[in-house]
N, CA, C and O atoms as a Tinker XYZ file with bonds, in Angstrom:
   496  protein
     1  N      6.234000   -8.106000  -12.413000    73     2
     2  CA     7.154000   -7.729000  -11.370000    64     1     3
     3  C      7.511000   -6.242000  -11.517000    63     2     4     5
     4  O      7.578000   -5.699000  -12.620000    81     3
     5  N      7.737000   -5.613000  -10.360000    73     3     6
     6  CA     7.602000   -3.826000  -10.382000    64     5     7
     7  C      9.404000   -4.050000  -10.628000    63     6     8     9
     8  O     10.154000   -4.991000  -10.886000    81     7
     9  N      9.533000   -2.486000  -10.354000    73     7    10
    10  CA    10.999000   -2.283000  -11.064000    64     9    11
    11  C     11.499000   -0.652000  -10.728000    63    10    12    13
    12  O     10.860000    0.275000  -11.225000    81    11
    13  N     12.427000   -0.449000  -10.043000    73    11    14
    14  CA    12.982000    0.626000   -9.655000    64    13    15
    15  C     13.157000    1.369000  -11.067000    63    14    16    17
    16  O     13.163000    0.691000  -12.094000    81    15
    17  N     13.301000    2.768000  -11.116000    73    15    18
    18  CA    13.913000    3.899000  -11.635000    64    17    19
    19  C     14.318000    4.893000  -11.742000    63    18    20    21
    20  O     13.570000    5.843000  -11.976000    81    19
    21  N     15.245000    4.993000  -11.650000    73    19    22
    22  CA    16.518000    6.040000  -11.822000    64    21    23
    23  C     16.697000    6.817000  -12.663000    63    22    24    25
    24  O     17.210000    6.396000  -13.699000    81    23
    25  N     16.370000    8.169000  -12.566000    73    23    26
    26  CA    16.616000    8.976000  -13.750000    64    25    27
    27  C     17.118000   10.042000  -13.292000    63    26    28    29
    28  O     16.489000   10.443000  -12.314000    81    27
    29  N     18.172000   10.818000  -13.638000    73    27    30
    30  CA    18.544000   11.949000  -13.841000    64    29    31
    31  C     17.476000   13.226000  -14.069000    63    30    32    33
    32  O     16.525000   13.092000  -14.839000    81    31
    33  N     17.768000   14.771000  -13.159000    73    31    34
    34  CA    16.844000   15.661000  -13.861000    64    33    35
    35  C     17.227000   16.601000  -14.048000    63    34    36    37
    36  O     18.454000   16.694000  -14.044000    81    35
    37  N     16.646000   17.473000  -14.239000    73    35    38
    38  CA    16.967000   18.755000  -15.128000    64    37    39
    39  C     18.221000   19.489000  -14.312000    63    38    40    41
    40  O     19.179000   19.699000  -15.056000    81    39
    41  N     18.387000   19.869000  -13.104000    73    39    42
    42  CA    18.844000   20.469000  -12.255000    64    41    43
    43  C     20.252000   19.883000  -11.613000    63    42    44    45
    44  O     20.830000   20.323000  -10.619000    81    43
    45  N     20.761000   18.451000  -12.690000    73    43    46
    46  CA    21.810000   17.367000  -11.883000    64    45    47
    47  C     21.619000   16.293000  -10.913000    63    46    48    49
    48  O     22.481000   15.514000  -10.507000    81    47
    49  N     19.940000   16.365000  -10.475000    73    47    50
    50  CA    19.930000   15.530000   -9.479000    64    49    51
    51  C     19.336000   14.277000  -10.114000    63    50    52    53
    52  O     19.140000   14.083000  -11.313000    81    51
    53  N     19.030000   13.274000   -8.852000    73    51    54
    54  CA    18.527000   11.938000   -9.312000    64    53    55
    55  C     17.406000   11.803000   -8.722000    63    54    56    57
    56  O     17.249000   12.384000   -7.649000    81    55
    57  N     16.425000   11.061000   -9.236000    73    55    58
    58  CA    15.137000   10.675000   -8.181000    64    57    59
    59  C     15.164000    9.455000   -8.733000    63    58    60    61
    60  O     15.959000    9.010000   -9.561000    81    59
    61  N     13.600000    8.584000   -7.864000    73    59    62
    62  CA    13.551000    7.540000   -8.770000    64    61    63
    63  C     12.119000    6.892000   -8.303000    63    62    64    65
    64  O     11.720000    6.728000   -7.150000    81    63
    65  N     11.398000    6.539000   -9.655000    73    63    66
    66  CA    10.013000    5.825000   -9.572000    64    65    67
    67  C      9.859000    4.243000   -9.039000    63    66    68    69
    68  O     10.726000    3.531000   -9.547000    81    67
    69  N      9.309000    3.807000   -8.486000    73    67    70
    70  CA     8.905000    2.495000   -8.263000    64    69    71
    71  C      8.055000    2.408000   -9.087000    63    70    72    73
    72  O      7.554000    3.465000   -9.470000    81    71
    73  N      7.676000    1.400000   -9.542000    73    71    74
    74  CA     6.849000    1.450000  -11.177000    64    73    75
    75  C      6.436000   -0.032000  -11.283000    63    74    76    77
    76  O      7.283000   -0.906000  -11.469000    81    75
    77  N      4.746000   -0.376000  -11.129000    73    75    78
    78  CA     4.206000   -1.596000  -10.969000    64    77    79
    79  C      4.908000   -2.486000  -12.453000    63    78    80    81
    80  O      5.564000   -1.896000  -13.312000    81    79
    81  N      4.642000   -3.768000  -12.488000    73    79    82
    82  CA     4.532000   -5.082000  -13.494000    64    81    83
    83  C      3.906000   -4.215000  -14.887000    63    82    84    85
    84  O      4.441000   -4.424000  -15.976000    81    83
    85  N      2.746000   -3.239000  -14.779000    73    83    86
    86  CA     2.041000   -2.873000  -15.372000    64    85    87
    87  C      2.459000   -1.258000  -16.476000    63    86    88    89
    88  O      1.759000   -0.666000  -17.297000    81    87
    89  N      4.066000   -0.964000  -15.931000    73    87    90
    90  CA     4.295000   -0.170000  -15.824000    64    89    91
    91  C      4.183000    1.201000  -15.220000    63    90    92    93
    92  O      4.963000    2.048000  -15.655000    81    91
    93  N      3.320000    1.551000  -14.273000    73    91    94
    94  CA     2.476000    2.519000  -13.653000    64    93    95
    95  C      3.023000    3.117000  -12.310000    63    94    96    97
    96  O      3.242000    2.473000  -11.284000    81    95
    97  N      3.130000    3.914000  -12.422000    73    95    98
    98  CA     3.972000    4.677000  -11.105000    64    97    99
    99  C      3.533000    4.482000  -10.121000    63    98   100   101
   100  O      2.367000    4.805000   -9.898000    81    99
   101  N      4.377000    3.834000   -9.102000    73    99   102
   102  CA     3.017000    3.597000   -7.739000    64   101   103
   103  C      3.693000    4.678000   -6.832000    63   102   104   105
   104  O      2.887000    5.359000   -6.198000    81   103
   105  N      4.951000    4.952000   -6.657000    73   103   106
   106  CA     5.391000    6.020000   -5.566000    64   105   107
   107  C      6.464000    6.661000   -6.610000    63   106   108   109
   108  O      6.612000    6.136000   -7.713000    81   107
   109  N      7.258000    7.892000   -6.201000    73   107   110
   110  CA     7.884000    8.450000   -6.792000    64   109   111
   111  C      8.967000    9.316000   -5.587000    63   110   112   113
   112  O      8.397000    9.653000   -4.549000    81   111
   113  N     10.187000    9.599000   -5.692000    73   111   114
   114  CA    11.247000    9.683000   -4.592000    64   113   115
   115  C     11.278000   11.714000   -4.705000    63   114   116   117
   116  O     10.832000   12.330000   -5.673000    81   115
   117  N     11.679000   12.129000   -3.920000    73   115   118
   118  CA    12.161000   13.440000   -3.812000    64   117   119
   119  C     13.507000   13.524000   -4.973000    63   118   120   121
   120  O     13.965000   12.523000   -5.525000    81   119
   121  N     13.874000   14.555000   -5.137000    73   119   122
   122  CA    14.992000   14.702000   -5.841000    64   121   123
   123  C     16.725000   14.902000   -4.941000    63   122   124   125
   124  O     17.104000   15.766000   -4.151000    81   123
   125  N     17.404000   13.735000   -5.487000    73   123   126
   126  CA    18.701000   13.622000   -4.701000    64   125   127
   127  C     19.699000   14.359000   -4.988000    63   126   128   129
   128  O     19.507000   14.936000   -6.058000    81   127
   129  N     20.985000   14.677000   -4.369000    73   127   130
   130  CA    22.005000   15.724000   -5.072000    64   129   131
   131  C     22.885000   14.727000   -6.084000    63   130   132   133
   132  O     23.506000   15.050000   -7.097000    81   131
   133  N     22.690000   13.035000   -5.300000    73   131   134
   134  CA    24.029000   12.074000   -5.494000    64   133   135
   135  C     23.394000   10.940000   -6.329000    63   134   136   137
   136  O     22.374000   10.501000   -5.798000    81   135
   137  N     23.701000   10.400000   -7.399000    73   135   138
   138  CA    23.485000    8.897000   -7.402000    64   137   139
   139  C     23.179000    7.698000   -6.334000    63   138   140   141
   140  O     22.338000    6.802000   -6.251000    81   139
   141  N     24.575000    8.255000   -5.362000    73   139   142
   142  CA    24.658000    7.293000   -4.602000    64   141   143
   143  C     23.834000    7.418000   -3.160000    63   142   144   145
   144  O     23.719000    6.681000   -2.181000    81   143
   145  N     23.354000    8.643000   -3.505000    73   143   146
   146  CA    22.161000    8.883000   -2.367000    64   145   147
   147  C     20.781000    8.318000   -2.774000    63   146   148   149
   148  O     19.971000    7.918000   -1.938000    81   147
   149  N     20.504000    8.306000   -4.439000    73   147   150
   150  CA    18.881000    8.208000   -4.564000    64   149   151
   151  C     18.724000    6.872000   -4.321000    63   150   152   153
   152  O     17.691000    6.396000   -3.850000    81   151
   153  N     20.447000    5.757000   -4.850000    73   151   154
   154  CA    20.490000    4.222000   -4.004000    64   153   155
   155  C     19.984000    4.065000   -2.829000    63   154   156   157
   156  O     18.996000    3.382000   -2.561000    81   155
   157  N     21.061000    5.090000   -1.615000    73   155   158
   158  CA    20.279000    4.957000   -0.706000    64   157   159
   159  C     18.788000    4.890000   -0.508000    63   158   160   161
   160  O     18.160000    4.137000    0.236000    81   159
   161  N     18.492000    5.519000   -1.053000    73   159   162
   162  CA    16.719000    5.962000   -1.251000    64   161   163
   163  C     16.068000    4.684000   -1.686000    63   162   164   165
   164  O     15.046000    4.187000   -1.215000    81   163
   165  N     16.796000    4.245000   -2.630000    73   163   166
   166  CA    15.808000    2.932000   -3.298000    64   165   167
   167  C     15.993000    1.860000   -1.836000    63   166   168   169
   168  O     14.985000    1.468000   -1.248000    81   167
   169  N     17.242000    1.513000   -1.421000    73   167   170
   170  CA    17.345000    0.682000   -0.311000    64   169   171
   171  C     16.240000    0.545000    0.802000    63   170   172   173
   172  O     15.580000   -0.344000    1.339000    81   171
   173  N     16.421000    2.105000    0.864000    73   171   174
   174  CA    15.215000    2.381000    2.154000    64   173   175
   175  C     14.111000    2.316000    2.243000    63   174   176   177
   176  O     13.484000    2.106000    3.281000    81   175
   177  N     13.412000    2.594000    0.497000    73   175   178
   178  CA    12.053000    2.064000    0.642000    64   177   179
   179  C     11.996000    0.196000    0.776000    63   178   180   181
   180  O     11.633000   -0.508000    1.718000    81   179
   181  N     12.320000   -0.031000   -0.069000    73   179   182
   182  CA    12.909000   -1.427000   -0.272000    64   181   183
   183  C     12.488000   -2.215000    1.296000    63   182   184   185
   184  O     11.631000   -3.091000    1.411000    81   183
   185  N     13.470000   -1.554000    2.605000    73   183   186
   186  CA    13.262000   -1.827000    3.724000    64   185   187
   187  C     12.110000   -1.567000    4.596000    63   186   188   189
   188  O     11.674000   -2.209000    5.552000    81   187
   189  N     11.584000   -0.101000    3.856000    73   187   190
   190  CA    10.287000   -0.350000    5.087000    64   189   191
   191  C      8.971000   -0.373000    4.416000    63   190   192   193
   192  O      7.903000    0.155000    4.725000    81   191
   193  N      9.349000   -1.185000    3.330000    73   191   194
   194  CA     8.223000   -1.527000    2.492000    64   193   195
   195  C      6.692000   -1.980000    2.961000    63   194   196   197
   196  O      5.657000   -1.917000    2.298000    81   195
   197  N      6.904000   -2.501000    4.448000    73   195   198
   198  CA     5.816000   -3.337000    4.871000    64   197   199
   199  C      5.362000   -2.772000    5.770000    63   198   200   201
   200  O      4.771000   -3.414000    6.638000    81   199
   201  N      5.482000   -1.489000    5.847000    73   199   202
   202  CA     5.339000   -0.566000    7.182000    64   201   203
   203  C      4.074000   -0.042000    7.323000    63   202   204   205
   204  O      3.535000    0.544000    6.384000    81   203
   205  N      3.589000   -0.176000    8.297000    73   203   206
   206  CA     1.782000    0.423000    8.871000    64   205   207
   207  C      1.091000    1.527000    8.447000    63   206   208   209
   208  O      1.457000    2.623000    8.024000    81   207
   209  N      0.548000    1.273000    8.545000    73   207   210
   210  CA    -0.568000    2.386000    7.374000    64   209   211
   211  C     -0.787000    3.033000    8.790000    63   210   212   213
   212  O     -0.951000    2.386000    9.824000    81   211
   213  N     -0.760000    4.906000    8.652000    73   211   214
   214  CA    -1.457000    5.525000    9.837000    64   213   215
   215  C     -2.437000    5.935000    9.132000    63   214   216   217
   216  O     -2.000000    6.919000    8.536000    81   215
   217  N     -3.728000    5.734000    8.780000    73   215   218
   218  CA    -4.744000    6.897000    7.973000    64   217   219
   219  C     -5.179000    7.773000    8.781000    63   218   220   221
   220  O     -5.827000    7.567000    9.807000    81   219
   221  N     -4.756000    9.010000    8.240000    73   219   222
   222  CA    -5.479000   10.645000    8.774000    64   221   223
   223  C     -5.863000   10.919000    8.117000    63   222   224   225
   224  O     -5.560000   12.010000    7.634000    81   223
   225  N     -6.939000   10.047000    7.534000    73   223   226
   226  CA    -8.249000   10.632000    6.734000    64   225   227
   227  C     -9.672000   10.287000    7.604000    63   226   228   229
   228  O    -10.844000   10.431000    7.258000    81   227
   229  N     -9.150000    9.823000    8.748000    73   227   230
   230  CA   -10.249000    9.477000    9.429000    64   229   231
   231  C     -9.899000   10.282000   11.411000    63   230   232   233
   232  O     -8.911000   10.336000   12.143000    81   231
   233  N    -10.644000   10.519000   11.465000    73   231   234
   234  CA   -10.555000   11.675000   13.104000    64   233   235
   235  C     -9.933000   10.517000   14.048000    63   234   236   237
   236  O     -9.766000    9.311000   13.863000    81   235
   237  N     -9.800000   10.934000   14.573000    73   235   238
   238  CA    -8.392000   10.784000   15.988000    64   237   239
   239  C     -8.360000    9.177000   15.445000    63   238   240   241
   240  O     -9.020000    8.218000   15.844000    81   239
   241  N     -7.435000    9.252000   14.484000    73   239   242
   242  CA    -6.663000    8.187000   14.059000    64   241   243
   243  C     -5.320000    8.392000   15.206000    63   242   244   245
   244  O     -4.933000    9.370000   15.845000    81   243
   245  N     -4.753000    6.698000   15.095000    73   243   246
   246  CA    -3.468000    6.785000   16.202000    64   245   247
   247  C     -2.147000    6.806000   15.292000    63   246   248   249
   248  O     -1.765000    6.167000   14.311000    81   247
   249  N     -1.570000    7.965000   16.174000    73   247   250
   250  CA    -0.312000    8.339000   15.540000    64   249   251
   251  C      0.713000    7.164000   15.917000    63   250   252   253
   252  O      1.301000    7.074000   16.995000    81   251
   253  N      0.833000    6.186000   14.721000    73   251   254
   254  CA     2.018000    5.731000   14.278000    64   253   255
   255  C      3.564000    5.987000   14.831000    63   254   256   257
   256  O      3.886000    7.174000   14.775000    81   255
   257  N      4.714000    4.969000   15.425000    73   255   258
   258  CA     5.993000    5.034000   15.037000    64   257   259
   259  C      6.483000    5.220000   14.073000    63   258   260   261
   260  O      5.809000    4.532000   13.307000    81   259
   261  N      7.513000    5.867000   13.288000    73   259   262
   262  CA     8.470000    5.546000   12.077000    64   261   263
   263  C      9.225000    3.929000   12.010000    63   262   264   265
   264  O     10.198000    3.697000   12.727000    81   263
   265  N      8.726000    2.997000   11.188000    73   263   266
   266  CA     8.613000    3.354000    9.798000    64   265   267
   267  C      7.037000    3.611000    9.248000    63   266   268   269
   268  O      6.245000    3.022000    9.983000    81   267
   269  N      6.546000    4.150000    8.430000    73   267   270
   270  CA     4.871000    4.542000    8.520000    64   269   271
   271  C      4.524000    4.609000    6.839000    63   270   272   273
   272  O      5.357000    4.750000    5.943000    81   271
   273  N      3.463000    4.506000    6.731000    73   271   274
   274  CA     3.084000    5.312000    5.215000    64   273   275
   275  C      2.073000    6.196000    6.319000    63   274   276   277
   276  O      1.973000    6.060000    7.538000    81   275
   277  N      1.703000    6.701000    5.827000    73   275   278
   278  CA     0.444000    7.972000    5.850000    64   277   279
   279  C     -0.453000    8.570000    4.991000    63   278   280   281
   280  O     -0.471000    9.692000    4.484000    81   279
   281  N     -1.010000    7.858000    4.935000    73   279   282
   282  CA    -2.532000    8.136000    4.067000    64   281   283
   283  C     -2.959000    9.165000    4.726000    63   282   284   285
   284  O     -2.921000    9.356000    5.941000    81   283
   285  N     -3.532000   10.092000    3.567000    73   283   286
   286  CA    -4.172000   11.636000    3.751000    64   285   287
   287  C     -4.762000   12.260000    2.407000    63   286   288   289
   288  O     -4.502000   12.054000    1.222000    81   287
   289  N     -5.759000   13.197000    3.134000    73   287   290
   290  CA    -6.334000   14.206000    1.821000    64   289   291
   291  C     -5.660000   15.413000    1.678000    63   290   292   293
   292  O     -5.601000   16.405000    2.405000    81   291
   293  N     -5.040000   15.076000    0.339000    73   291   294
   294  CA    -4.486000   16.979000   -0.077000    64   293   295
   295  C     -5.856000   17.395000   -0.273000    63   294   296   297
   296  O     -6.900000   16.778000   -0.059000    81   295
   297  N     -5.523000   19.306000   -1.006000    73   295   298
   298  CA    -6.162000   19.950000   -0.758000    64   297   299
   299  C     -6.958000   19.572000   -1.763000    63   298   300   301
   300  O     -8.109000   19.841000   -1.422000    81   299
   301  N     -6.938000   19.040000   -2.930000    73   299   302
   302  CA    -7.757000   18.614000   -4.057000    64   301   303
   303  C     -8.882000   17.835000   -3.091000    63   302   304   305
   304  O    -10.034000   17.781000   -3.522000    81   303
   305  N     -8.638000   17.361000   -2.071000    73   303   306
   306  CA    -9.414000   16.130000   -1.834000    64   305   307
   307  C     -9.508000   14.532000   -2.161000    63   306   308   309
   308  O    -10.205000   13.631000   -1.693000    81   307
   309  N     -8.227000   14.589000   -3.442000    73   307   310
   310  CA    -8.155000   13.228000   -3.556000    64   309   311
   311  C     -7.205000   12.545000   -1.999000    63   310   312   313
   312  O     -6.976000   13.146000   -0.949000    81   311
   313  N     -6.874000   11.313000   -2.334000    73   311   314
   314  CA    -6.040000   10.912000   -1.345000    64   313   315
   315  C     -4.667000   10.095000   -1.682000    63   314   316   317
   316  O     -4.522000    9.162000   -2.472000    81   315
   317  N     -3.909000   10.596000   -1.018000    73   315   318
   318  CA    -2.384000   10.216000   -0.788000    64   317   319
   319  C     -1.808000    9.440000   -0.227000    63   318   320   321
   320  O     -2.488000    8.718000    0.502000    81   319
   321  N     -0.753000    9.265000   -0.257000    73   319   322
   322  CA     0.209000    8.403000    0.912000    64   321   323
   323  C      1.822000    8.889000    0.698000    63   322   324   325
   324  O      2.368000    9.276000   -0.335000    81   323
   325  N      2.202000    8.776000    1.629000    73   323   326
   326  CA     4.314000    9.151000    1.948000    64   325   327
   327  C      4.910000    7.791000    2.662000    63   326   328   329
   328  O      4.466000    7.125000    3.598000    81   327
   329  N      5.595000    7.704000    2.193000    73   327   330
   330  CA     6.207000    6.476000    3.101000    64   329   331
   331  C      7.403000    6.980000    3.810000    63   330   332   333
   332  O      8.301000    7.409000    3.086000    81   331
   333  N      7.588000    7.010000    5.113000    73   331   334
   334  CA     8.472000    7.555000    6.150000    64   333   335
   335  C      9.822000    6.848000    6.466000    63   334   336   337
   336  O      9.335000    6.219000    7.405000    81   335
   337  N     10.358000    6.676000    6.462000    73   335   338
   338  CA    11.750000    6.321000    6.773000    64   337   339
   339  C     11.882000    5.916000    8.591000    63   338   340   341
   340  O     10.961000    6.334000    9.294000    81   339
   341  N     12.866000    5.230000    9.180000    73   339   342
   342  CA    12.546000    5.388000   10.922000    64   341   343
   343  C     12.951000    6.214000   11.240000    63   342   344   345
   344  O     13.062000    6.269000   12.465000    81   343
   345  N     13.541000    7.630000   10.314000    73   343   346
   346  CA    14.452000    8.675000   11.167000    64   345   347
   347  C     13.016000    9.620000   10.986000    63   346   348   349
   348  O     12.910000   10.667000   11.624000    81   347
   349  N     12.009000    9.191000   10.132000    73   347   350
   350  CA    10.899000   10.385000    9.827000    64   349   351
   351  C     11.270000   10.845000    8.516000    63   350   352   353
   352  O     10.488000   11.689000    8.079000    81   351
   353  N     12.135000   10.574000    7.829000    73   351   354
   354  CA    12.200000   11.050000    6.473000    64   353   355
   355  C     11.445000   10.921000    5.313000    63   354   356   357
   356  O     11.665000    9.779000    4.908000    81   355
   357  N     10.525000   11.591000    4.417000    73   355   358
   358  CA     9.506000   10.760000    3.382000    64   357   359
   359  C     10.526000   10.556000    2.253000    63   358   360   361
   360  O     11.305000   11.332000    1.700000    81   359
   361  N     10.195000    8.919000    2.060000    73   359   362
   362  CA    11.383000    8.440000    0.962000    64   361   363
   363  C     10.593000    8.364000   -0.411000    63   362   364   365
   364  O     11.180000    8.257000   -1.488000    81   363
   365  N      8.889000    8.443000   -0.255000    73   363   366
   366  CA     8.312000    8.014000   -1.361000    64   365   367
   367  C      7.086000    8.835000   -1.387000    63   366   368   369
   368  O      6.682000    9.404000   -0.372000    81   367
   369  N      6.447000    8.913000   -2.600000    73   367   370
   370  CA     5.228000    9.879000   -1.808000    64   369   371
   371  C      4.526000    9.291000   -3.193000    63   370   372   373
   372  O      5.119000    8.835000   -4.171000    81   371
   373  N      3.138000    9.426000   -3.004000    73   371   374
   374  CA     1.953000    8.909000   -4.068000    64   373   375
   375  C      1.957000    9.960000   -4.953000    63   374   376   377
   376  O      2.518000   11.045000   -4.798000    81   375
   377  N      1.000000    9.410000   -6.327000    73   375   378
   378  CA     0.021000   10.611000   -6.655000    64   377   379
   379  C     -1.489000   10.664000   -5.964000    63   378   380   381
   380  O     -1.902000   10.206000   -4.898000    81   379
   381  N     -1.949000   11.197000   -6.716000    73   379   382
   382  CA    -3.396000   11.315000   -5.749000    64   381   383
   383  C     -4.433000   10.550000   -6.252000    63   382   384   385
   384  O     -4.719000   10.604000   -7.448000    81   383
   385  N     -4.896000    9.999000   -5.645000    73   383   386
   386  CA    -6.247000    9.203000   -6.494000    64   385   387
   387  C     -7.683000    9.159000   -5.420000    63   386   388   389
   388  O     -7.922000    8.886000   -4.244000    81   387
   389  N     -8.363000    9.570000   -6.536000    73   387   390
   390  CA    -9.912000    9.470000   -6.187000    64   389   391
   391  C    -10.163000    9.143000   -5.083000    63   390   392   393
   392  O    -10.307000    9.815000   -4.062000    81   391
   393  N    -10.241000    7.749000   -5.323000    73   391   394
   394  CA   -10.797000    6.341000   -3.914000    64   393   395
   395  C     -9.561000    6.056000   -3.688000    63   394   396   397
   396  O     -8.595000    6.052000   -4.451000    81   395
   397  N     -9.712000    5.670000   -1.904000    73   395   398
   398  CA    -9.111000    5.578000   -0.784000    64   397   399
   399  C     -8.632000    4.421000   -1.219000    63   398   400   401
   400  O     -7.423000    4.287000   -1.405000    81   399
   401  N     -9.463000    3.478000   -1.430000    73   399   402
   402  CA    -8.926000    1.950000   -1.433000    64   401   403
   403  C     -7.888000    2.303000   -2.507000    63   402   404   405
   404  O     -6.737000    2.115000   -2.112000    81   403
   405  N     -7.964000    2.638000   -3.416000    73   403   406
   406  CA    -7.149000    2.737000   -4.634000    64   405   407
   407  C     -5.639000    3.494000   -3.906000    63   406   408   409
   408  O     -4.563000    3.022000   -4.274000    81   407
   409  N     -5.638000    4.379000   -3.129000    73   407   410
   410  CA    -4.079000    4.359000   -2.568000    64   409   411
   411  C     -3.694000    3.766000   -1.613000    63   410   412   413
   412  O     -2.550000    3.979000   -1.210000    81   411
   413  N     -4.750000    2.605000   -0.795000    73   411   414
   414  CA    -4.495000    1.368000   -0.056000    64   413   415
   415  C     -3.860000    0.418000   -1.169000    63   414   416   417
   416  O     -2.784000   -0.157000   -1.007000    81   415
   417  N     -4.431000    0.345000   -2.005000    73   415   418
   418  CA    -4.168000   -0.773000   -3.457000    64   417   419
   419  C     -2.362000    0.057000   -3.745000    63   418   420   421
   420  O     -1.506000   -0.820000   -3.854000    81   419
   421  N     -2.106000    0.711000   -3.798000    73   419   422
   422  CA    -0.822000    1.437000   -4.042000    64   421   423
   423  C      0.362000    0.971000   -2.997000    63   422   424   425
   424  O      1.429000    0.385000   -3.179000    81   423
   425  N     -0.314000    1.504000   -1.779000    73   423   426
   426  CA     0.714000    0.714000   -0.520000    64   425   427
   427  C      0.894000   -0.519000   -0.650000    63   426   428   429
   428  O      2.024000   -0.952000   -0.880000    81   427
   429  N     -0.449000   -1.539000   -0.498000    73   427   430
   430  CA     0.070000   -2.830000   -0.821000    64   429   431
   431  C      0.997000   -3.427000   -2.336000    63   430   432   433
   432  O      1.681000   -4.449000   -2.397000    81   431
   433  N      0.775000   -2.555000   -3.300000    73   431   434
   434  CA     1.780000   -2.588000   -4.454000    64   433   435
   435  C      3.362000   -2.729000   -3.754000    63   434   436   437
   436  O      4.192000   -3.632000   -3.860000    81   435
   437  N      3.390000   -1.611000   -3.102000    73   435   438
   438  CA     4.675000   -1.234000   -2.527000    64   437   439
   439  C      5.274000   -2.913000   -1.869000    63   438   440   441
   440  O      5.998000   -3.806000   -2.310000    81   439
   441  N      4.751000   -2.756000   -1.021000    73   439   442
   442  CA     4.439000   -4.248000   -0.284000    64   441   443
   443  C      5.001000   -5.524000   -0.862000    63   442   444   445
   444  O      5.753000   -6.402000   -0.437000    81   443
   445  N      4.288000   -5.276000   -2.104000    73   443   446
   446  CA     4.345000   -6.868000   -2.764000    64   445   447
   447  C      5.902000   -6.840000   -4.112000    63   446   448   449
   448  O      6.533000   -7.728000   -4.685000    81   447
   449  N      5.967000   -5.031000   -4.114000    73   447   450
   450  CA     6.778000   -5.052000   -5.264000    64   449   451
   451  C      8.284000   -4.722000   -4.904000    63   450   452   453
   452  O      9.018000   -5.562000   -5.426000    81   451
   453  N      8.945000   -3.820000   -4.219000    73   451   454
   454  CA     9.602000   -2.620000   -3.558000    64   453   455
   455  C     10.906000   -4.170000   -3.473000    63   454   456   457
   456  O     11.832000   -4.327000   -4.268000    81   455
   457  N     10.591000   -5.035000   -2.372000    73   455   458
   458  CA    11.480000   -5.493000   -1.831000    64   457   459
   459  C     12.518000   -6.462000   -2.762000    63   458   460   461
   460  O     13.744000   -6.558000   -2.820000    81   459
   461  N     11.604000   -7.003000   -3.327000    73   459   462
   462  CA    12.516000   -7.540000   -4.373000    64   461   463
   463  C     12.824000   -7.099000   -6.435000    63   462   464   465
   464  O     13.240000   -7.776000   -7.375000    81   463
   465  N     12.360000   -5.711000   -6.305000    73   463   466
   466  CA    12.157000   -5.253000   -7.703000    64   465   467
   467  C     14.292000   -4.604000   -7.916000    63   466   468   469
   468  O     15.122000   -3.968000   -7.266000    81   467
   469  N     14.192000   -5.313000   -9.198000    73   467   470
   470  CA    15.533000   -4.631000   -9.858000    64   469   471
   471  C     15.179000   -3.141000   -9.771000    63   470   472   473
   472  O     14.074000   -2.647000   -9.549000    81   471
   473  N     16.706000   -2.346000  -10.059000    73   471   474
   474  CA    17.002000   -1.188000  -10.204000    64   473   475
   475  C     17.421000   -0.909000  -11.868000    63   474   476   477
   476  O     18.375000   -1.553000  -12.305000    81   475
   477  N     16.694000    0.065000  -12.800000    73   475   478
   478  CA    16.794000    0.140000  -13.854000    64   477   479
   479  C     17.679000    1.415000  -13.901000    63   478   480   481
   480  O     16.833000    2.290000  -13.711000    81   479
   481  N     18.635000    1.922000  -14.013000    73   479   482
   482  CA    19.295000    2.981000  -13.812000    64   481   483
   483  C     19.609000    3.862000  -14.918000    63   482   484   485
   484  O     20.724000    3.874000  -15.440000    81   483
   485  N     18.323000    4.849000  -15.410000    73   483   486
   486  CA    18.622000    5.591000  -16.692000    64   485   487
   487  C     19.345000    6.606000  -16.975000    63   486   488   489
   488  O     19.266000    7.403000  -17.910000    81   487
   489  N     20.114000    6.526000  -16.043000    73   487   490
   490  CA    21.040000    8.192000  -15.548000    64   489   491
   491  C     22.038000    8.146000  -16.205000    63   490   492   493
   492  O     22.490000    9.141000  -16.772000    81   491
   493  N     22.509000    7.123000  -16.251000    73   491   494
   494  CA    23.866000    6.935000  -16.586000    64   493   495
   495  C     24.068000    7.175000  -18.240000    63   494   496
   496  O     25.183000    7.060000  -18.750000    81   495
């Protein structure tokens, strides 16, 4: 079972990892000013956990509503994903990996883990 985390960083703020059964980072949050904002943050992925894949790794793919992930190639060429919020906000964002399927395999992590994973809160 995956498992939220909360950590404090260098600068005062909070972010926080979603982190498979396996221990393994599947998404990772922007950095918050508040505690009680990076909550928010965990909530929100939490909620649009199950949200449609747009891939723009492939030509005139169809642009998606919010809530979305978005699969894409950075400039390395590996491939990514962000998970969008319904206001358009990215609440989560990948690392990069090789094969495609492998950050399809990441989203569906999200999917299967996000909604019901505890919050481990190392900040405190």
């Amino acid at each position: 079972m995956g498992k939220f985390v909360i950590k404090g960083t260098a600068n005062g703020g909070f972010k926080f990892d979603l982190k498979a059964g396996n221990g393994e980072v599947i998404a990772s949050s922007q950095t918050y000013k508040s505690l009680k904002a990076c909550e928010a943050g965990v909530e929100s992925v939490r909620k649009n956990a199950l949200a449609h894949v747009e891939d723009q790794t492939v030509e005139n793919f169809e642009v998606l509503k919010h809530p979305k992930y978005e699969l894409y190639a950075d400039k390395a060429g590996e491939t990514r994903f962000r998970l969008k919020a319904a206001n358009g906000e990215i609440i989560a964002t990948s690392e990069g990996y090789k094969k495609k399927a492998s950050a399809l395999n990441g989203i569906e992590s999200i999917g299967k883990n996000a909604p019901d994973a505890p919050v481990e809160n190392t900040a405190e």
